[in-house]
N, C-alpha and C positions, 0 to 999 in steps of 0.2 A: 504494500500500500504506500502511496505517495502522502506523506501532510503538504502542503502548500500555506505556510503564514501570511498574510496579508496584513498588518498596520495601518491603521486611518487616523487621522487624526485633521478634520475639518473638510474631508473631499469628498462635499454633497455632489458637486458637477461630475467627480471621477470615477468617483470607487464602480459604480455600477459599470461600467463601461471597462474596466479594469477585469471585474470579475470575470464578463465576458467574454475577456480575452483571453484567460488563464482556461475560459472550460473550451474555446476553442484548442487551444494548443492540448487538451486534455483529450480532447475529442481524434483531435491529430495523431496522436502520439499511440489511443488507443489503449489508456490507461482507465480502467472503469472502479477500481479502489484505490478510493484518493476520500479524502477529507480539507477542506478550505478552514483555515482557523484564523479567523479577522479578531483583533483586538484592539476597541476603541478604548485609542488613549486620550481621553479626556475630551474629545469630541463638543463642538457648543454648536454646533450649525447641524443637519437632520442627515449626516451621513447614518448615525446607527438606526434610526427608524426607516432609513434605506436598505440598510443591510439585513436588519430584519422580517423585511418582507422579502427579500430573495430566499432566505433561511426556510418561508415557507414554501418556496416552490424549490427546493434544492436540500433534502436531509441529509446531504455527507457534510451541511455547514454547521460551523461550530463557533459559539459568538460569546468573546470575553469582553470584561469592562472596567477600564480603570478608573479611578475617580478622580486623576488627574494625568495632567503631562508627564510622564517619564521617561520618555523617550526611545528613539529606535534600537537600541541596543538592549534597555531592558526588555523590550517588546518582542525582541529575536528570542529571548532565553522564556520568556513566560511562556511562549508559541512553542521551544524547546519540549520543556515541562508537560506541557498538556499535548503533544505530540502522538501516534501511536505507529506512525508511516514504521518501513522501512528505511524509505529515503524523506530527507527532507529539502524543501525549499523554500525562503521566505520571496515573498512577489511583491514592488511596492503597489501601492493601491493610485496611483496620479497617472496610471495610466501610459506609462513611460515605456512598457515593452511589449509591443505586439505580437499575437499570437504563436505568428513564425520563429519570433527570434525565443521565445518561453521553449517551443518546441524544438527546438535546437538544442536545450540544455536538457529536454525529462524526457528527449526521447533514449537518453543513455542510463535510465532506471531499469534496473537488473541489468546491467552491462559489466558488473563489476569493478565499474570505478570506488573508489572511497570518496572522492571527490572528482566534481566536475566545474572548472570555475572559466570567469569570462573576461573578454577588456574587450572594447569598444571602439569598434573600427571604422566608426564614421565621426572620425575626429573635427572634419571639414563642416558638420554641421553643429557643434556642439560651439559653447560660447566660447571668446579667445582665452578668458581668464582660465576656464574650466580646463583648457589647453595647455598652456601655459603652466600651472597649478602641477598638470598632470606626469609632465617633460620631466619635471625636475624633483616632484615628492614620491613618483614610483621606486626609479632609481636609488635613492636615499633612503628608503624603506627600505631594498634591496639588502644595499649596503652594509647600515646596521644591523640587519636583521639576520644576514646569512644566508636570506633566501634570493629566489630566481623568478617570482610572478612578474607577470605582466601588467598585471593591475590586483590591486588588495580588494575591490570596493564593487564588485562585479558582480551579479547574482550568481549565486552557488547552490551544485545540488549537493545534498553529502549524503552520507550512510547516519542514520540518524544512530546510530548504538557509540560513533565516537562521539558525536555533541554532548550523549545522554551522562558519559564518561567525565567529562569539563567538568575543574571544581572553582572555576573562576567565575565570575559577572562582570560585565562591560558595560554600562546604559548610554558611552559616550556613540558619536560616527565610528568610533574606531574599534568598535566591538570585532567587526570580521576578519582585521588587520591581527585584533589578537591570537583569535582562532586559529588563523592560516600557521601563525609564527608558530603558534603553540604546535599545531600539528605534523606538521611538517619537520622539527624536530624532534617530537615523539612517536614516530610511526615512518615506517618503509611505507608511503603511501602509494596507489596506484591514483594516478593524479591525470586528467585530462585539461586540455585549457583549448578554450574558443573563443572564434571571434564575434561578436553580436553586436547590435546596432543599436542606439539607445534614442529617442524622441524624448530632446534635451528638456526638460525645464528650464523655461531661463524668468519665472515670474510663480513667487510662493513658496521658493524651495528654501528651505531654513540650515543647506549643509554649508551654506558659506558666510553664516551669520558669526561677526566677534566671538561673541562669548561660545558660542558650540567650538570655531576656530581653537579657543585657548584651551577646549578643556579636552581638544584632539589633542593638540599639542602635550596636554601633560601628559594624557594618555600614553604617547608615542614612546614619552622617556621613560614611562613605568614601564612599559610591554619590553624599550628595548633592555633594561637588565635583568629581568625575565626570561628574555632571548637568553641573556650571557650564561644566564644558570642552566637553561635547555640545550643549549650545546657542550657547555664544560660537562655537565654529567653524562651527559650521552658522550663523551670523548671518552668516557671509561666503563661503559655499559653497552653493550650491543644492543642496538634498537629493537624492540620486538612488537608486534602487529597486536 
């Protein structure tokens, strides 16, 4: 079974249209157990009485409710938690990835990947900053980090029994930056990486906002010496699956 997480958080115009997409690519793919698990974070606009009436015409959906903003990273790990898939995948709800490109990543469930992750190949439409941003903080994550992605921030499918594994919480942008580091040090993974097309937001999106910015940033420097203890002990411990 596939879980598919979905996060909302004020996207009365999207989420449905979002949804849509996910069960096209579901439909595509040919996957008929699966579960949608949308959790409004703190919602003030009628996305959840949106979501709720899809819930009636669709019972593989599953609808949690915070009572405030906490943001995307804790929303990945609660979605984690209440999970029952084999594989998992969180989807954003803005409607940012078309069916094709969803089907590109979950048509490789039961494929034996552990992970299947992605970077975005249509660089020419996405905003300069986001560009620019992209050139020089992939690389540098690279670097520190010890790894070799092409992109940290990608939609990812995983084997949900290593997430279920994770004894860490991220609520920051930089929750999947964790993951990858963490895993990828702790595990021979068999790891696939694609390339997919992303329908930029460039109005609403809150991952380039100051304070989310600064509290990546701390993020980054806790993960990277976390990195350093993931490699030093794995330097005298044979990695095992």
């Amino acid at each position: 079974m596939l879980s598919v997480i979905v996060p909302f958080y004020n996207e009365e115009k999207l989420i449905k249209k979002s949804f849509l997409e996910i069960l096209k690519a579901l439909k595509y793919s040919k996957i008929r157990k699966y579960e949608v698990i949308f959790i409004d974070d703190g919602s003030q606009d009628k996305s959840l009485s949106i979501v709720k009436n899809l819930k009636k015409k669709n019972k593989n959906i599953k609808i949690f409710e915070n009572k405030k903003n906490f943001g995307i990273g804790y929303n990945f790990f609660k979605g984690i938690s209440k999970s029952k898939g084999k594989y998992l995948i969180q989807i954003p709800s803005d409607n940012s990835h078309p069916s094709k490109e969803i089907f590109k990543i979950i048509k490789f469930v039961n494929k034996d990947y552990d992970i299947v992750t992605t970077y975005y190949s249509n660089n020419v439409q996405r905003s300069y900053f986001r560009n620019i941003f992209t050139l020089f903080y992939t690389p540098f994550l690279n670097f520190i980090y010890g790894t070799k992605f092409p992109y940290f921030n990608g939609i990812t499918l995983f084997k949900t029994h290593l997430l279920k594994k994770l004894k860490f919480n991220n609520s920051s942008f930089s929750y999947q930056i964790e993951i990858l580091v963490y895993l990828h040090h702790k595990y021979n993974l068999n790891l696939k990486i694609i390339p997919t097309i992303l329908k930029d937001r460039r109005k609403g999106s809150k991952a380039f906002r100051i304070k989310n910015s600064l509290l990546v940033l701390l993020s980054i420097i806790k993960i990277f010496f976390k990195s350093l203890y993931y490699r030093y002990s794995n330097f005298f411990h044979k990695r095992k699956d």
